[in-house]
C-alpha positions in Angstrom: 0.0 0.0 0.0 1.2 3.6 -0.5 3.3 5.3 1.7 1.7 8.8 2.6 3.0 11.7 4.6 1.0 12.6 7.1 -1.3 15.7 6.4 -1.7 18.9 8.3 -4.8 19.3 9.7 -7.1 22.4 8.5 -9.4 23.2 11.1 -12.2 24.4 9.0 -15.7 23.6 10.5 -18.9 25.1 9.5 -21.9 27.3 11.0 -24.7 25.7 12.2 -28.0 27.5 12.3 -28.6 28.9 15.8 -32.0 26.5 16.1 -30.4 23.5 14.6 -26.8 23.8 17.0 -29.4 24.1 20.2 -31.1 20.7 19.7 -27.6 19.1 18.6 -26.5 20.6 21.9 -29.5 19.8 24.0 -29.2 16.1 22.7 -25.8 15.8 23.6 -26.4 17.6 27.1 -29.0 15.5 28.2 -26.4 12.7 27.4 -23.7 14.2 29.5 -26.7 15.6 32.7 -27.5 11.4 33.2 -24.8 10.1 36.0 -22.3 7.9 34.2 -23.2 4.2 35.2 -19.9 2.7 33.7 -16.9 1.6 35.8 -13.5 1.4 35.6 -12.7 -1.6 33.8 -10.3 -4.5 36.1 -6.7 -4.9 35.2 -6.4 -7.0 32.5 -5.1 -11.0 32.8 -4.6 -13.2 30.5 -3.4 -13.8 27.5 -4.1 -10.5 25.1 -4.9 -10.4 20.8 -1.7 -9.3 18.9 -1.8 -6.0 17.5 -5.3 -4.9 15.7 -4.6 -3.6 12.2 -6.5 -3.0 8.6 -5.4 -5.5 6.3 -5.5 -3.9 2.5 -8.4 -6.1 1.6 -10.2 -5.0 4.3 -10.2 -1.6 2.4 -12.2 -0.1 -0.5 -9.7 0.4 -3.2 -10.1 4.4 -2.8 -8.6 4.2 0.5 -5.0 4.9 1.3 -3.4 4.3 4.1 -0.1 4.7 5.9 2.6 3.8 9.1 0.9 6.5 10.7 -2.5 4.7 11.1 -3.5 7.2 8.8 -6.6 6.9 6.3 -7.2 9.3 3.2 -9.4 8.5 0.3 -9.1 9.7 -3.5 -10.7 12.1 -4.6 -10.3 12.5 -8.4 -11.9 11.7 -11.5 -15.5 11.4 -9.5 -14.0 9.2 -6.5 -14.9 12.7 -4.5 -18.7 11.4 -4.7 -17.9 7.6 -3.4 -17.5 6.3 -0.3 -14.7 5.0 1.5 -14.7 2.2 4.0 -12.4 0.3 6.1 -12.6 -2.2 8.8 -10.0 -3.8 11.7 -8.5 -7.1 12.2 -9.8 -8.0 15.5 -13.5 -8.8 16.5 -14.7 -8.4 19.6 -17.8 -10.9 21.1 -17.6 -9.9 24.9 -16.5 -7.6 27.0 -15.9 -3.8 26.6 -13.4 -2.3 24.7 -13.0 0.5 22.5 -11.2 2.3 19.7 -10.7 6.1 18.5 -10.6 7.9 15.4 -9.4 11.9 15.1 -10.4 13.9 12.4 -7.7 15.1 11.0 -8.5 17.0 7.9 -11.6 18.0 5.5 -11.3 18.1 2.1 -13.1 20.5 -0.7 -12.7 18.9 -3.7 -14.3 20.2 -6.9 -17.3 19.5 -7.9 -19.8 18.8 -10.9 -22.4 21.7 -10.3 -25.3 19.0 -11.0 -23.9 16.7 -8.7 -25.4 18.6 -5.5 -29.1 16.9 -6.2 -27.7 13.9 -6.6 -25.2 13.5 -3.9 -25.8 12.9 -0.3 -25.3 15.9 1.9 -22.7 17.3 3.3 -20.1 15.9 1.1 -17.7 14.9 3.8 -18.7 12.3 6.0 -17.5 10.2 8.9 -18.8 7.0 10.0 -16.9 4.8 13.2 -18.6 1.9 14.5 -18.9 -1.8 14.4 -19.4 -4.3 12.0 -19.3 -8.0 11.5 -16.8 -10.0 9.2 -19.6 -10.8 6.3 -20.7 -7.0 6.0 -19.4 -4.9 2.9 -17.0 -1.8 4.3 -19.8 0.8 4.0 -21.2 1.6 7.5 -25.1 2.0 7.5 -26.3 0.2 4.1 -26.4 -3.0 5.7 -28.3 -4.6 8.7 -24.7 -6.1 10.0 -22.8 -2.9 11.3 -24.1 0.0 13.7 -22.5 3.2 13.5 -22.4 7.3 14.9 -21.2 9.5 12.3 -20.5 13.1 11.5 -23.8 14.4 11.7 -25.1 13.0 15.1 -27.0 10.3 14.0 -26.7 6.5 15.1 -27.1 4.1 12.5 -29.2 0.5 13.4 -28.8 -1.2 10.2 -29.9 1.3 8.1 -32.2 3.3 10.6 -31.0 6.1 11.3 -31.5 8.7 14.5 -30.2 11.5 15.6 -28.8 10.9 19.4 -25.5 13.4 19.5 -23.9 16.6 18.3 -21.5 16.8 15.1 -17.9 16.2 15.2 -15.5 18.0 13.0 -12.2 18.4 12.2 -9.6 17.9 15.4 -12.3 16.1 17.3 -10.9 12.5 19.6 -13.9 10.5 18.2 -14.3 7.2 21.0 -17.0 4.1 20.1 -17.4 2.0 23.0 -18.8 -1.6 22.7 -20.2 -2.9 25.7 -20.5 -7.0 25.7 -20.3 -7.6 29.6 -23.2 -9.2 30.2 -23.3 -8.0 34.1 -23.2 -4.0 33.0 -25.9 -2.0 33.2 -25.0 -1.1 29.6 -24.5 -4.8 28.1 -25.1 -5.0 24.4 -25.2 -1.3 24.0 -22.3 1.3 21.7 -21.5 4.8 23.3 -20.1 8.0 21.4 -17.6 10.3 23.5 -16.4 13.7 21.8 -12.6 14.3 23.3 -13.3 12.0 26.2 -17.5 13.5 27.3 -20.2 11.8 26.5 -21.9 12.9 23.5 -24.9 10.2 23.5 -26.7 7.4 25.4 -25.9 3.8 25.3 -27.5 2.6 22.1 -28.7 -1.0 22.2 -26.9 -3.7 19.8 -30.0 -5.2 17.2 -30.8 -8.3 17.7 -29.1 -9.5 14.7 -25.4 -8.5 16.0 -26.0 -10.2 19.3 -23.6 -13.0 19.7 -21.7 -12.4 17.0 -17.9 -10.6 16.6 -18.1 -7.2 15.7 -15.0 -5.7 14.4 -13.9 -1.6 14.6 -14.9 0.1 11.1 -14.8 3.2 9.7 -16.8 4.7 6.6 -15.7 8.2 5.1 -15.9 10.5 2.3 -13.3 13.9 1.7 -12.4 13.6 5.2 -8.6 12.1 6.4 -8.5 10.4 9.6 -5.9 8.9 11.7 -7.3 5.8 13.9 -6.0 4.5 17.6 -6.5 0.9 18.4 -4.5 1.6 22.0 -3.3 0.4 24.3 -3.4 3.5 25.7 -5.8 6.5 24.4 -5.6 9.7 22.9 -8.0 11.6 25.5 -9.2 9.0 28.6 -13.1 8.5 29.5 -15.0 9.0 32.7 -14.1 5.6 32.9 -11.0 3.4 32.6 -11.6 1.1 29.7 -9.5 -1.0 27.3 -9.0 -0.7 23.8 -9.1 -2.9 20.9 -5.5 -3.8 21.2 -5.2 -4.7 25.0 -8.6 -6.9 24.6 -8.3 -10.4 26.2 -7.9 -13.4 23.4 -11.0 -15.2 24.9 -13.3 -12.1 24.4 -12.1 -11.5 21.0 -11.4 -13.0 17.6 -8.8 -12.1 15.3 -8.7 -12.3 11.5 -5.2 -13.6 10.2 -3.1 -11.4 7.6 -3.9 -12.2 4.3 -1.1 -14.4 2.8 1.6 -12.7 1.0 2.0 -14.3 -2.8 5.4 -16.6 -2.6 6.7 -14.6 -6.2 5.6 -11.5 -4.7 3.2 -11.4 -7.6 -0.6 -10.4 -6.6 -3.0 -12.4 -9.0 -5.7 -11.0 -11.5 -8.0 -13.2 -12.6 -9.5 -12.8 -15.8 -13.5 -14.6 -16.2 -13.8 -15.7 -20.3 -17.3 -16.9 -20.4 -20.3 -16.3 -23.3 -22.7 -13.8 -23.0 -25.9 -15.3 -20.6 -24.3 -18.7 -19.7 -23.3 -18.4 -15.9 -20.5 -15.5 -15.9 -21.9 -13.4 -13.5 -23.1 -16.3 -10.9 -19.8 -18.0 -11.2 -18.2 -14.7 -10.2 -20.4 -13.9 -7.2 -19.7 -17.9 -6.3 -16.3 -17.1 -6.4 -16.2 -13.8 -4.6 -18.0 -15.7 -1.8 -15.3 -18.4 -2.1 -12.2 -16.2 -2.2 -13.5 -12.5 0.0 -9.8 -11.3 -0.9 -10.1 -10.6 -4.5 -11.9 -7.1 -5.5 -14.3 -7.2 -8.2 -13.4 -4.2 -11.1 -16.3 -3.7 -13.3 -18.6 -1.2 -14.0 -21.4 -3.5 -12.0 -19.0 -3.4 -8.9 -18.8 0.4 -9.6 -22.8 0.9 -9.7 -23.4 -1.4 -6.7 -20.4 1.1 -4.7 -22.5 4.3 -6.4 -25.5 2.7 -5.0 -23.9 2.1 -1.6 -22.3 5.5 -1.4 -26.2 6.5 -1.3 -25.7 8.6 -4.6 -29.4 9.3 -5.8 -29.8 7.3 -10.1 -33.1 8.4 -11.7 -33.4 5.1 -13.6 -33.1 3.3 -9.7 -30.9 0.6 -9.3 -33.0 -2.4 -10.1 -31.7 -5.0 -12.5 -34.4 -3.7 -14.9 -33.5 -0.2 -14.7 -29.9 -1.6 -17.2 -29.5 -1.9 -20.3 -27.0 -4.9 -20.2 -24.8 -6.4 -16.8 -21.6 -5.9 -18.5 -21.6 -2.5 -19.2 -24.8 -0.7 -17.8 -24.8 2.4 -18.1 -24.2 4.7 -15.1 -27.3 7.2 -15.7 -26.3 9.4 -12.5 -26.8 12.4 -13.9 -23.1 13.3 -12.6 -20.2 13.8 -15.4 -17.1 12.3 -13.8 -19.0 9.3 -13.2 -21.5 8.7 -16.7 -18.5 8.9 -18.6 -16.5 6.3 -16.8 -13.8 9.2 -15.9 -13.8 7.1 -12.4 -13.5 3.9 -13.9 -10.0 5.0 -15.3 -9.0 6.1 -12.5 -9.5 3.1 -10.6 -7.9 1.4 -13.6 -4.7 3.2 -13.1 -4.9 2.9 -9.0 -5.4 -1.0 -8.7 -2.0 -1.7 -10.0 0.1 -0.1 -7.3 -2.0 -1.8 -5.0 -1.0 -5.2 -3.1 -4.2 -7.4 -3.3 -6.1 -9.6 -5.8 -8.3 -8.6 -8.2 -11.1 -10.1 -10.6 -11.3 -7.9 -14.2 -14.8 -9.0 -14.9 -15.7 -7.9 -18.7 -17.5 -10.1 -20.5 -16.9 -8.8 -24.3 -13.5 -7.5 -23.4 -12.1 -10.9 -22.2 -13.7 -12.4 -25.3 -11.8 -10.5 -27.9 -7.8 -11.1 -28.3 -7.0 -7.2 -28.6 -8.9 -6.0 -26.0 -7.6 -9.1 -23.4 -4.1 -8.2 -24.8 -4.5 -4.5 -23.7 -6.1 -5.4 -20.7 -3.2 -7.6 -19.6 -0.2 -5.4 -20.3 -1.6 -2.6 -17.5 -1.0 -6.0 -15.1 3.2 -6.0 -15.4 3.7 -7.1 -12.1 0.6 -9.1 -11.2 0.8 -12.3 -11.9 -2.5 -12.5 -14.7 -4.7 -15.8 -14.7 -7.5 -16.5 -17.9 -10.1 -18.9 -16.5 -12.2 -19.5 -19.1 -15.8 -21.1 -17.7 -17.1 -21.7 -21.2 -19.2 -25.6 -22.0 -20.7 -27.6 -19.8 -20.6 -26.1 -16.0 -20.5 -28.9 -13.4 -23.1 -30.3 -11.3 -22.4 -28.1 -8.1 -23.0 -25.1 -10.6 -25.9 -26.7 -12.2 -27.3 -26.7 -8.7 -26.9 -23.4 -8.1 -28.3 -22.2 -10.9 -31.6 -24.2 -10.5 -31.4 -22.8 -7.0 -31.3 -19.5 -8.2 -34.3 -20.7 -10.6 -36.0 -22.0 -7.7 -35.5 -18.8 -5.8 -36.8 -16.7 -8.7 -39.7 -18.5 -9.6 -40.9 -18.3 -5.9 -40.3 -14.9 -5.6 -42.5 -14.0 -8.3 -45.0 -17.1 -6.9 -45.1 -15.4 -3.5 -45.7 -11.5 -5.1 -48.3 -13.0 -7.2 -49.8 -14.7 -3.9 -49.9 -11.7 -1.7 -50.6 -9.6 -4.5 -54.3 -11.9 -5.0 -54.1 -11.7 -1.2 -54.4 -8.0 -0.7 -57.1 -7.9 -3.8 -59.4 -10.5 -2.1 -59.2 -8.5 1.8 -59.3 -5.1 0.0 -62.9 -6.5 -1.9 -63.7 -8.1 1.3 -63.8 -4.7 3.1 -66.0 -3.0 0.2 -68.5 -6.0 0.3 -68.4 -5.7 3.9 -68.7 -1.8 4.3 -71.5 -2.1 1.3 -73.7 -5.1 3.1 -73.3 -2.4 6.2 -74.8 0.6 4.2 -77.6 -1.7 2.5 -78.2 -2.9 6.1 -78.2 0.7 7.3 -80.6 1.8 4.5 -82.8 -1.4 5.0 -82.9 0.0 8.4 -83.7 3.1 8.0 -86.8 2.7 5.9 -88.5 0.5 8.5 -88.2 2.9 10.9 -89.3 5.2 8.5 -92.4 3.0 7.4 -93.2 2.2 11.4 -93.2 6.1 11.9 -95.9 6.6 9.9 -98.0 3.7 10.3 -98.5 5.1 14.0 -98.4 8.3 12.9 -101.8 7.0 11.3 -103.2 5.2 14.2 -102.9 8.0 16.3 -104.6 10.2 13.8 -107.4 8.1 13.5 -108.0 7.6 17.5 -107.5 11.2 17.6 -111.1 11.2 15.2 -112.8 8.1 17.1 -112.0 10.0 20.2 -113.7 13.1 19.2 -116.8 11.0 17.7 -117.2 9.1 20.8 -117.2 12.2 23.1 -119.9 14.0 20.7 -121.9 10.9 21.1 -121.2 10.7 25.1 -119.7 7.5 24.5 -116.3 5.9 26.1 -113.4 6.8 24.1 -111.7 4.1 22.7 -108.5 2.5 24.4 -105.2 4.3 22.2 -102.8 2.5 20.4 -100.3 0.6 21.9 -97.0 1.7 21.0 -94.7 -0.3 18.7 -91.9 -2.4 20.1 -88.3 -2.1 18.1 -87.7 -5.5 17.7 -84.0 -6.2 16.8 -83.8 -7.8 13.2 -81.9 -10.7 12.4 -79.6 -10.4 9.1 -80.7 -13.1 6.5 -77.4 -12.9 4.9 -74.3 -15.0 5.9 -71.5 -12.7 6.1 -68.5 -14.1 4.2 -65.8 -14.7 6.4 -62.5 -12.6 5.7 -59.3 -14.1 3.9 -56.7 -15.2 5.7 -53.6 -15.0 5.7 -51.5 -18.2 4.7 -48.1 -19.3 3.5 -47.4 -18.9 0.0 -47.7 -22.0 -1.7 -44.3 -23.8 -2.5 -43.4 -23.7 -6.4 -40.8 -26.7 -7.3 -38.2 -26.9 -10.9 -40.4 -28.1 -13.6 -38.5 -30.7 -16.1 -37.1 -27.8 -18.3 -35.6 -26.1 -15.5 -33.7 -29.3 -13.8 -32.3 -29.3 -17.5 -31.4 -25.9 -17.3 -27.2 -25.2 -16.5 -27.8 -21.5 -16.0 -30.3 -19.2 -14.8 -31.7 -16.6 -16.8 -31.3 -13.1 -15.6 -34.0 -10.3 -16.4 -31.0 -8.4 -18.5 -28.9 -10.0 -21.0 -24.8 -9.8 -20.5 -24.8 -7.8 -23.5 -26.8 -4.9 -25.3 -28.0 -6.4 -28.6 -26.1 -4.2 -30.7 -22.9 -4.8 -29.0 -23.6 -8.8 -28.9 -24.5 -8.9 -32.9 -21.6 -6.7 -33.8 -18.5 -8.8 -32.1 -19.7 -12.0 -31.5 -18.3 -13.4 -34.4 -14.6 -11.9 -33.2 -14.9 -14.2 -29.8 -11.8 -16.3 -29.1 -10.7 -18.1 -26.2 -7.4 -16.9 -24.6 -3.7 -17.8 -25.5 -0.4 -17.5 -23.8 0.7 -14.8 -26.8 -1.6 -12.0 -25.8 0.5 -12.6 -22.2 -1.0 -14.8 -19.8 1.2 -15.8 -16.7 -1.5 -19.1 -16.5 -5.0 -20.4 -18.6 -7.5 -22.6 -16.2 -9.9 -24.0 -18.0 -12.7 -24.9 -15.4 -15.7 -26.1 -17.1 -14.3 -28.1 -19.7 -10.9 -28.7 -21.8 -9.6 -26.4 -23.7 -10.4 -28.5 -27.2 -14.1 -28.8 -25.9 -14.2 -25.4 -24.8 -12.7 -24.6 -28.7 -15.5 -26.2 -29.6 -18.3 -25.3 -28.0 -17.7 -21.9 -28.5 -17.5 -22.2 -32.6 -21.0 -24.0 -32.4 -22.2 -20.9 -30.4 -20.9 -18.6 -32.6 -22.5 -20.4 -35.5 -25.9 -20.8 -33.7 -25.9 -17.4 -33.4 -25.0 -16.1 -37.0 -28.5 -17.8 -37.8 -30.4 -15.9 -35.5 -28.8 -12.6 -35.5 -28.8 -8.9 -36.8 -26.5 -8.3 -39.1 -25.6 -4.5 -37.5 -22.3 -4.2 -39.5 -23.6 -4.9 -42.9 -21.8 -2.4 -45.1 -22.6 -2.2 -49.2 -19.7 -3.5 -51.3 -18.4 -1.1 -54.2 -20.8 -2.3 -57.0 -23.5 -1.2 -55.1 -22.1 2.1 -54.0 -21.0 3.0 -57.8 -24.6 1.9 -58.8 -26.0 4.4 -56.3 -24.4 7.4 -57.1 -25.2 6.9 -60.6 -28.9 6.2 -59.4 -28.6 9.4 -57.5 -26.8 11.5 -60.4 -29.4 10.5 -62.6 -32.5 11.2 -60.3 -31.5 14.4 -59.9 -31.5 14.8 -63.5 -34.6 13.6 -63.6 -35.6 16.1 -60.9 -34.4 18.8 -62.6 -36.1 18.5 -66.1 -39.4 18.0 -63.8 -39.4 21.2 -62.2 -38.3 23.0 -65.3 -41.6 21.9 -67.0 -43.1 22.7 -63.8 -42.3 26.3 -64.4 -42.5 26.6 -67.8 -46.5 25.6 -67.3 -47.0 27.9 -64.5 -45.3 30.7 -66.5 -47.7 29.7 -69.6 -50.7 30.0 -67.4 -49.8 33.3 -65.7 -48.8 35.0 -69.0 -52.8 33.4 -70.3 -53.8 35.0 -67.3 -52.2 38.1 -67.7 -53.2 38.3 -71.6 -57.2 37.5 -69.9 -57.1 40.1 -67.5 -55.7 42.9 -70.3 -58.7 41.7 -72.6 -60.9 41.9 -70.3 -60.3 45.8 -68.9 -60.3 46.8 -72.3 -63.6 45.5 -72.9 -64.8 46.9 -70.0 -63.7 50.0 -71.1 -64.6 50.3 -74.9 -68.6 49.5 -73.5 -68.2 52.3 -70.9 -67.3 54.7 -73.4 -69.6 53.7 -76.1 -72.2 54.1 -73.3 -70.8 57.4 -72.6 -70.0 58.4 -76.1 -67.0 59.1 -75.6 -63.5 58.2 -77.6 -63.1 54.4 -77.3 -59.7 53.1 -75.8 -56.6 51.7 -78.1 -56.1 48.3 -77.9 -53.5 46.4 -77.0 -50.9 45.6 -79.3 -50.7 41.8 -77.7 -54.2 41.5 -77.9 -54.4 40.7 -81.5 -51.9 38.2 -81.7 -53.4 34.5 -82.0 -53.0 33.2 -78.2 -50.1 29.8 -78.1 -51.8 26.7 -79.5 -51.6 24.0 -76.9 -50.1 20.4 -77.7 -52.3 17.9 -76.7 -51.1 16.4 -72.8 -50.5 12.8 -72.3 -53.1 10.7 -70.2 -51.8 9.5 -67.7 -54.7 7.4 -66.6 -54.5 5.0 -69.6 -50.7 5.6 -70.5 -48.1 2.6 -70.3 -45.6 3.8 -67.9 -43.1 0.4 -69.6 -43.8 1.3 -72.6 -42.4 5.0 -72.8 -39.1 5.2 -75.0 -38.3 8.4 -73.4 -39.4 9.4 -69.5 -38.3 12.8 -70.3 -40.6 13.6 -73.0 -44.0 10.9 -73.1 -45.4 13.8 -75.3 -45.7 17.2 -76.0 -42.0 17.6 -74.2 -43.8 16.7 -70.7 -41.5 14.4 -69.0 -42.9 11.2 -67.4 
C-alpha cells in the first residue's frame, strides 16, 4: 500500500443554524446531565490479541493508508462522490473495549455543479462503528454494522437517528462496545467527543448479538488517523480497554492475508459467453475467495448505489441496459463517462491485493484481453475460461437461483391476490353495512308513519265518541323495536396463509444457468462482435489459462458451435454495401436528380404559360370593360393592345396518364408534347 505523509490538519468547521446547533446541543447535554453508570474496567489477565490492524483487503480500493495509522481516500476523477470504507482485524464478542478515530482534515474537492441533487449531503462524512466479518465496508447500508457519524446520527442497520452533536475536524472521536453481560449497559455502543459523552448507550439489534463485531470506519473527503490503544488519545469518565489490549477469549482475530510466494498479486480474468453463468460464477467465487476485489462497471454501480448517490433510472436490474456494461445514468459527469472507472484502472495496480477484471466482451476478444493484460506487469494474470458444460455443483446453483426466482414472483403473485381479495372483502363488507343501514332506516321510517296513522285516527274516534257521550276508545299501543336478524351469511374474511411452495419443472432441472432479467450484452454490441470471440492464449500474455468447465479443445469447440448458432439468428448490424453497389448508387442518385431537374423546369415553364394566359385575360378583359363604358358614354373608345391581336399559343395535346403505359415510354423525359414522365 502507499506510503503517505502525514497531512496537516485544516481546522475548517462550518456554522450551524442557531435552532439546529441548540437541539444538537441539547441532545448531547442531556447525554452528559445522566450520571455515568460505567466503571472502571479490572486490570487486564490473561493472555491478550496481537496487535489490531486494517489489512488492504479489508479496504475499498479508494482508501489509502499509511505507518501512521493514517486513512485518506481519493478524490479525483468522480472518486470525491464515493465512499470510503475500512474495517479492523480483531473482533470483539464480549466484553468492553474500544477504539478512536481523530479527524484530521476535511477536504473540498471540486465538484460537478449538477452533482449537489444527486449526492448525499454534506459531502464529507464520517462514520466509526462496528461491524461483522460478512458485512461490505460501507457503514449504514447494511443490517450487520451499527454506526455514529458526522452528523449526530446512530445508524441500526440502516435506521438512522439523531442521538448526539456533530464532530468535526480535530475532534478525539471514542465508540465504545459494551459486551459484559453483568453491565448496566450490556449490548449497547457509546459516542464520547474528546473523552465527554456525547450520546446514550444505544442498544446492539438483535441480529449482532452473539456475534464478533470488528472496529470500522466509513468516510468520504475527510482524512482520519485511527487508535487501536493500548493507551488513548483523550481518557473517559471511565477506565476502559481498547481494541489492542482486549483479552484473546473475548475477542477473535482475522489472520493477515497471505503474501504471494513470487511477490506477484494475481488477477484473474473470467472468459465466459454472454448469458451462460459469468456473472453467478463470479459472485460464487467472490463468496469463495473474499480477498479478491471485483473491477467492473457492476461493482462500480453497486459502490454508487452504496455510497447513497441518488440514479433516476433506480438501481434495479431492470433499470440496465446490459450487466456488463450498464450504463451509469447518475446524472453526474465524472462518473457517466466512466472518468472514475480509469482512475480506478490506473490505481489498482500499485495496490497489493487480488483482483477479478470481470468484462464479459472484453475478455472475449484477443486485442482488448491483450490491452487489458499489459496494465497488469507485475501481477501475476490468470484467464479462467468457464465456457461448455458447468458442473453439477453449478448446475445446482443455478436451479437454485431458478428456484429462488420462480418463488419470488410465486409469492408477489400470492400476496398480491391476497391484498385484492381483503381489499374487496372490506367493500363487500362496508357495502352489506350501508344496505343494512338503509334497509334500516326505511323500517323505521315506514313504522313512523303507520303510527303516525293510528294516532290520527284515535285522535277522530276519540272526538266522535265524546260527541256521542260514549267511552273513548283505548289508544294504540305503542310499537316495540324488535331487533332484526340479518338473513345474509356474512362471508368470512381471507386469511392470511403461506405462500404455496413452487418446485423446478423438467425444463428447469435441464437448465445449466439461470436466466437473468437483462442479458450480459446490449444487442447491438452482442450482434456486432460476437463473431470476433476467441478463447485466450499465452501470446496475448498470460502468466496461466485454467480451463474450469471443460478442456480447452471442448471449450474450442463449444464456442465455434455458439458462434454459429448465433449467425442464424442474429442482426447483421455491421452490414456495409460492397463497391458495385455504392458506384450503382451514385449513378442512381446523379441521374434522379437529372430527372428532378427537367421536372421542375416543366413545372415552371406551365406555370409561367398559365400566368402569362392569365395576364393576356385580364388585359382583354379591362379593355372591354372599357370600350362599353365609353360607347355608353360616347366618348372616344380606348386603343387596344398591341398583344391583344396576336393569336394566343396553341396547346399540344397532354398525355393521359390514366390510360398511358408507364413500360412502354421510349423516353421518360418527353412521353409527349415535351412533358416528361
Amino acid at each position: 500500500t502507499p506510503q503517505l505523509p502525514a497531512r496537516a490538519p485544516r481546522f475548517a468547521a462550518m456554522a450551524e443554524p442557531p435552532a439546529k446547533k441548540a437541539k444538537t446541543d441539547q441532545t448531547a447535554a442531556s447525554a452528559t446531565d445522566e450520571q455515568e453508570v460505567e466503571i472502571d474496567a479490572p486490570a487486564a489477565s490473561g493472555p491478550k490479541v496481537k496487535e489490531a490492524a486494517i489489512h488492504v483487503d479489508d479496504t475499498t480500493i479508494n482508501t489509502l493508508t499509511s505507518s501512521w495509522n493514517t486513512l485518506t481516500p481519493l478524490t479525483d476523477g468522480g472518486l470525491q462522490y464515493l465512499l470510503a470504507g475500512a474495517r479492523a482485524s480483531v473482533g470483539l464478542k464480549s466484553g468492553r473495549y474500544m477504539f478512536e478515530v481523530k479527524l484530521l482534515e476535511v477536504m473540498n474537492p471540486l465538484e460537478d455543479p449538477n452533482a449537489k441533487v444527486r449526492v448525499p449531503q454534506p459531502n464529507s462524512q464520517l462514520r466509526v462503528g462496528f461491524a461483522t466479518a460478512a458485512s461490505n465496508l460501507f457503514l449504514g447500508s447494511s443490517d450487520d454494522a451499527v454506526c455514529f457519524d458526522s452528523e449526530g446520527q446512530f445508524f441500526s442497520g440502516k435506521t438512522k437517528s439523531q442521538v448526539s452533536q456533530k464532530f468535526t475536524t480535530g475532534d478525539v472521536i471514542a465508540v465504545v462496545l459494551n459486551l459484559d453481560s453483568s453491565s448496566p449497559n450490556a449490548n449497547t455502543v457509546s459516542l464520547f467527543k474528546d473523552g465527554v459523552r456525547v450520546a446514550k448507550p444505544q442498544a446492539l439489534p438483535e441480529q449482532l448479538k452473539g456475534k464478533a463485531l470488528y472496529p470500522a470506519v466509513t468516510f468520504k473527503n475527510v482524512a482520519v488517523t485511527y487508535n487501536f490503544g493500548p493507551e488513548p488519545l483523550v481518557d473517559l469518565p471511565f477506565k476502559c480497554r481498547m481494541v489492542n489490549d482486549a483479552s484473546q477469549k473475548d475477542a477473535t482475530v482475522k489472520a493477515a492475508p497471505a503474501a504471494p510466494a513470487d511477490g506477484r498479486y494475481e488477477v484473474v480474468f473470467p472468459v465466459c459467453l454472454p448469458d451462460e453463468g459469468g456473472f453467478d460464477w463470479l459472485d460464487e467465487f467472490l463468496i469463495q475467495n473474499p480477498s479478491y476485489t471485483e473491477l467492473s462497471d457492476r461493482a462500480l454501480l453497486s459502490w454508487c448505489e452504496l455510497s447513497g448517490l441518488s440514479r433516476p433510472k433506480g438501481y434495479s436490474p431492470l433499470a440496465r441496459i446490459s450487466n456488463d456494461k450498464p450504463e451509469m445514468g447518475l446524472g453526474i459527469t465524472a462518473i457517466d463517462d466512466l472518468s472514475v472507472r480509469r482512475v480506478l484502472d490506473a490505481v489498482a495496480p500499485i495496490q497489493s491485493r487480488h483482483f477479478v477484471v470481470m468484462e464479459v466482451r472484453g475478455n472475449l476478444l484477443k486485442e482488448e484481453r491483450a490491452a487489458l493484460v499489459g496494465r497488469w506487469g507485475a501481477f501475476k494474470t490468470v484467464a479462467t475460461v468457464v465456457i461448455g458444460e458447468p458442473p453439477a455443483a453449478f448446475k445446482k446453483l443455478s436451479q437454485g437461483k431458478v428456484l429462488k426466482m420462480k418463488q419470488e414472483l410465486s409469492d408477489a403473485d400470492f400476496k398480491a391476490k391476497l391484498a385484492q381479495a381483503k381489499s374487496k372483502w372490506m367493500l363487500d363488507k362496508k357495502q352489506r353495512e350501508l344496505d343494512k343501514e338503509k334497509k334500516k332506516a326505511a323500517k323505521k321510517q315506514a313504522k313512523l308513519q303507520e303510527a303516525l296513522m293510528k294516532k290520527v285516527k284515535y285522535e277522530q274516534a276519540k272526538k266522535e265518541a265524546e260527541a256521542k257521550g260514549e267511552k273513548p276508545p283505548e289508544p294504540p299501543a305503542e310499537d316495540q323495536d324488535e331487533e332484526e336478524e340479518d338473513d345474509e351469511p356474512e362471508e368470512p374474511e381471507p386469511m392470511d396463509t403461506d405462500p404455496p411452495k413452487v418446485e423446478l419443472t423438467d425444463e428447469d432441472r435441464k437448465r445449466w444457468y439461470c436466466k437473468s432479467p437483462v442479458s450480459d450484452l446490449s444487442a447491438y454490441l452482442l450482434n456486432t462482435s460476437f463473431q470476433k470471440f476467441t478463447l485466450p492464449g499465452k501470446s496475448e500474455g498470460f502468466s496461466e489459462i485454467k480451463y474450469l468447465w471443460a478442456p480447452e479443445a471442448t471449450a474450442s469447440g463449444y464456442i465455434k458451435n455458439w458462434i454459429h448458432e448465433k449467425k442464424l439468428t442474429s442482426r447483421v448490424e455491421d452490414l456495409l454495401p460492397g463497391e458495385w453497389f455504392t458506384t450503382k448508387f451514385k449513378e442512381w442518385q446523379r441521374m434522379l436528380q437529372q430527372w428532378h431537374a427537367k421536372q421542375n423546369a416543366y413545372k415552371a415553364m406551365e406555370t409561367k404559360k398559365a400566368a402569362e394566359a392569365k395576364t393576356r385575360e385580364a388585359k382583354k378583359q379591362a379593355y372591354e370593360a372599357a370600350k362599353a363604358k365609353a360607347e355608353k358614354e360616347k366618348t372616344e373608345p380606348p386603343t387596344k393592345p398591341a398583344d391583344l391581336d396576336d393569336a394566343p399559343p396553341q396547346e399540344k395535346p397532354k398525355a393521359n396518364f390514366d390510360i398511358l403505359d408507364i413500360f412502354g415510354v421510349e423516353d421518360i423525359d418527353d412521353v409527349g408534347s415535351g412533358e416528361p414522365l
